[in-house]
N, C-alpha and C positions, 0 to 999 in steps of 0.2 A: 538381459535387461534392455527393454526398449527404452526411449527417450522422445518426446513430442514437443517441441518449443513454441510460445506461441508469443507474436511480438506484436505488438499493440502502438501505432503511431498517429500522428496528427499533425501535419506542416512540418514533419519532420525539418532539423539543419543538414544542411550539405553535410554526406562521410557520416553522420553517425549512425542513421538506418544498416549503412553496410559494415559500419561497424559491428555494431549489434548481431547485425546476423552471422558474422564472422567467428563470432566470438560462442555462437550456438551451434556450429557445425564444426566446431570445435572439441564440444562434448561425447564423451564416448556413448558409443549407442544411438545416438542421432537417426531413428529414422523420418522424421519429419519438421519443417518450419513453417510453421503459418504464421504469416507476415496480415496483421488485420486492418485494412486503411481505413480509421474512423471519419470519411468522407474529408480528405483535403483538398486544399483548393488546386493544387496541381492534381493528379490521380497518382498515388505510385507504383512503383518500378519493382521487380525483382533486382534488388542488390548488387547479385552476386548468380553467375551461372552453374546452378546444381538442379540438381532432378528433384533433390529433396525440396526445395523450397518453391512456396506458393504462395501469390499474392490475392487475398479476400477483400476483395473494396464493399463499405457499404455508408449509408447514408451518416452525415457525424449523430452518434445517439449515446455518446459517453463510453470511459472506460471499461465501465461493467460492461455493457452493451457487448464492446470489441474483445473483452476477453471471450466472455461466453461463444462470440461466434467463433472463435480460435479452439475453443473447449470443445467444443460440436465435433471438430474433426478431429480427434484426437484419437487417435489408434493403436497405441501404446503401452509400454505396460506406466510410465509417469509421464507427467506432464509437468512443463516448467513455466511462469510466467517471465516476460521479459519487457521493462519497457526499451522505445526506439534510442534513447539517451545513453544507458545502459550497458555494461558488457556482463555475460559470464564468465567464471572464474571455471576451468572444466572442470579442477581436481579438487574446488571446495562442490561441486555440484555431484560429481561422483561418490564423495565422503557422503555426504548428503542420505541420498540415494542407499550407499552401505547403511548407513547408522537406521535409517526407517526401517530397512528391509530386516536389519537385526531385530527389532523391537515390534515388530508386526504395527508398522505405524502406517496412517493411511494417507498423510501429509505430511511436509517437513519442515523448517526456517531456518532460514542463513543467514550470517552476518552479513554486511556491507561494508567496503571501505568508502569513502566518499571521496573525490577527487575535487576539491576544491580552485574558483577561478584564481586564486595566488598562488598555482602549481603544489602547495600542500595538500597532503591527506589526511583526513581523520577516519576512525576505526569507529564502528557501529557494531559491536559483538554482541551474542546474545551473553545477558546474565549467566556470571558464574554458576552461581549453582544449577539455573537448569540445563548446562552447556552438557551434550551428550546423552542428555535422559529424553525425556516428553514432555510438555506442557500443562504444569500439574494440575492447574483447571481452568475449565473452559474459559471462564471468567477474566483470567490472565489476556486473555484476546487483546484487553482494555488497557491495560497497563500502558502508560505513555511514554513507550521508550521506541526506538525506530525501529526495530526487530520485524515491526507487524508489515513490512512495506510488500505490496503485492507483487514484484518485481522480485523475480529468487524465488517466491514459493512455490513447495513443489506440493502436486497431488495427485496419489495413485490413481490409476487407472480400473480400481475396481470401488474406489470415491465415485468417481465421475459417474460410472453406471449406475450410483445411486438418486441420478440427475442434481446432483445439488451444482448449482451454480451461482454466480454473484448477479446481486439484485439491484436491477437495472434503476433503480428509483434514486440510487445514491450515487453524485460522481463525485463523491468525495468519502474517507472515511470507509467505503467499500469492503475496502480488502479485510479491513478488521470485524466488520460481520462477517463476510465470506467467512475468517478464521473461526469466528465464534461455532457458527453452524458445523466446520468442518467436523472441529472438537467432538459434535455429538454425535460423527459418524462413526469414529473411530480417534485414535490414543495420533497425537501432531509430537514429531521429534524436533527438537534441538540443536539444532548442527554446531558445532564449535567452531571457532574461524568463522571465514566467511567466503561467500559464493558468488558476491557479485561486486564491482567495480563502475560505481556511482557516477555518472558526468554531470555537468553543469550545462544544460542547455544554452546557447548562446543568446543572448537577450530575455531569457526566459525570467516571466513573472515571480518575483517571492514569494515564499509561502507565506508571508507574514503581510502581504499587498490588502488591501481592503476587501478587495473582491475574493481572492482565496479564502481571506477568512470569514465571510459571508458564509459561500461554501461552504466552510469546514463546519461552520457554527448551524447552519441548518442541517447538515450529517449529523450534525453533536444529538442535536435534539432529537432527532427520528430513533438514533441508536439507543438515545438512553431512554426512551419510549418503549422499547421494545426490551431493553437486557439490564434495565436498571434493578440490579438486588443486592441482597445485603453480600452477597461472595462479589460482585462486582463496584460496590459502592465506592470503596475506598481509590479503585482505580477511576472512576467516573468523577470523586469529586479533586481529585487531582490535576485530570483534566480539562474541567470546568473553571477552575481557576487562573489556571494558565491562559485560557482561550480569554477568562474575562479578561483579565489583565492586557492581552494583544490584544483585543479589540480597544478597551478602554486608550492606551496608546497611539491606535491607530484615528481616534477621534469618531469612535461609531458608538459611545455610550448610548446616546439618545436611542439608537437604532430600534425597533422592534425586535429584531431576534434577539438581541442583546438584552433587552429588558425580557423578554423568557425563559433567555439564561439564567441572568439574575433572579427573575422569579422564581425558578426549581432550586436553586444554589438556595436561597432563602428558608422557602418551606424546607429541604433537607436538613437546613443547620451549616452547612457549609461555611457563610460568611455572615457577617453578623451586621446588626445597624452602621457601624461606624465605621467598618468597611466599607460599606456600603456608599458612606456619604465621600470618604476618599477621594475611590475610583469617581463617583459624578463629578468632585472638583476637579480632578484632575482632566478629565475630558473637558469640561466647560471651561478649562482653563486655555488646555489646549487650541480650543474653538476659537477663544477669543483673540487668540496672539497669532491666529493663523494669518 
């Protein structure tokens, strides 16, 4: 069993690129790292001095962008994504690895723990019951739980020659189409535990900032444009509610994408008139006391 890493950064902080990659040569079967510099304002650096590892700079064109060019050189029998923040866990990535290879799976997911800035951790496992099996349908891609994070997942090497790759048009939200499509290549396992150990960038944007969720909210729409069905619905409208609600908090009711949101949330049935007038007071509310 070969292993292909492929680690994806941007302005990286001081030590945790070399973390990251420390932490991928780590894993057994390691024959390669590609290190993909989505155009920083410094250029960077190989890390760490090994034969295996390579540094691909290219113009910044988003996550998907810098995976795929990682994916390109992939000569393996899997491949793993990593972001620069990041570490691997080698022996949740190994288990990994076993549990696909048993089930003829052609991609994998792993838990996370998260390493939180007050020195606490939290656990991000996958659901019990699929914990050790497959992904019982594609559709599950959707499901709003953290499981779906592009960082940890693995995809064979005979995936890959099928050229499926993630599509450059989303930088946000990606990875969970990426999962969707993988699904119809073949049967995605499970991993129990988890495989990678989550940082906190240093000054890094929340996910919950205005601008991320712009972002995410234009991802939302595109995705549910293309995979919105009744096997995915329940997961879609779960997380359309959610997103209203952060937006609505974050004071972007009025916004355009947000009234789109609302708009499909509406024709689905989702949320109803008087919800509806809530979330507007309460943004307008917000606005006003700002």
């Amino acid at each position: 069993m070969s292993l292909h890493v492929v680690v994806t950064t941007f302005n990286p902080a001081p030590g945790l690129l070399e973390r990251a990659a420390r932490s991928a040569l780590a894993c057994a079967g390691v024959a390669g790292v590609t290190i993909v510099d989505d155009g920083s304002a410094v250029p960077v650096e190989a890390p760490v001095r090994d034969d295996r590892v390579e540094v691909v700079r290219q113009v910044n064109a988003g996550p998907a962008s810098a995976r795929n060019a990682g994916l390109d050189r992939v000569r393996a029998d899997w491949a793993v994504m990593l972001d620069d923040d990041d570490e691997l866990v080698p022996e949740g990535v190994a288990g990994a690895i076993a549990l696909a290879d048993r089930l003829g799976a052609v991609g994998a997911l792993v838990g996370r723990v998260e390493c939180l800035s007050d020195g606490s951790t939290r656990s991000r496992e996958a659901p019990a019951e699929w914990a050790g099996g497959t992904l019982p349908r594609p559709a599950d891609a959707f499901r709003p739980i953290q499981l779906f994070n592009a960082s940890g997942t693995l995809v064979s090497g005979r995936a890959l020659a099928t050229g499926i790759r993630y599509d450059t048009s989303l930088w946000v939200v990606e990875d969970r189409e990426f999962i969707r499509r993988l699904a119809d290549v073949g049967p995605i396992a499970v991993a129990p535990g988890f495989a990678v150990r989550a940082g906190t960038r240093p000054g890094g944007e929340r996910l919950t900032s205005a601008r991320n969720l712009e972002r995410r909210a234009i991802g939302h729409l595109a995705i549910m444009g293309r995979w919105l069905d009744g096997e995915s619905e329940a997961h879609f409208r779960e997380a359309t509610l959610w997103l209203l609600g952060a937006m609505s908090k974050a004071g972007m009711g009025r916004g355009e994408v947000y009234q789109r949101i609302m708009g499909v949330a509406s024709e689905r049935g989702w949320i109803g008139p008087l919800r509806r007038i809530k979330l507007g007071a309460r943004t307008l509310f917000r606005r006003a006391s700002a």
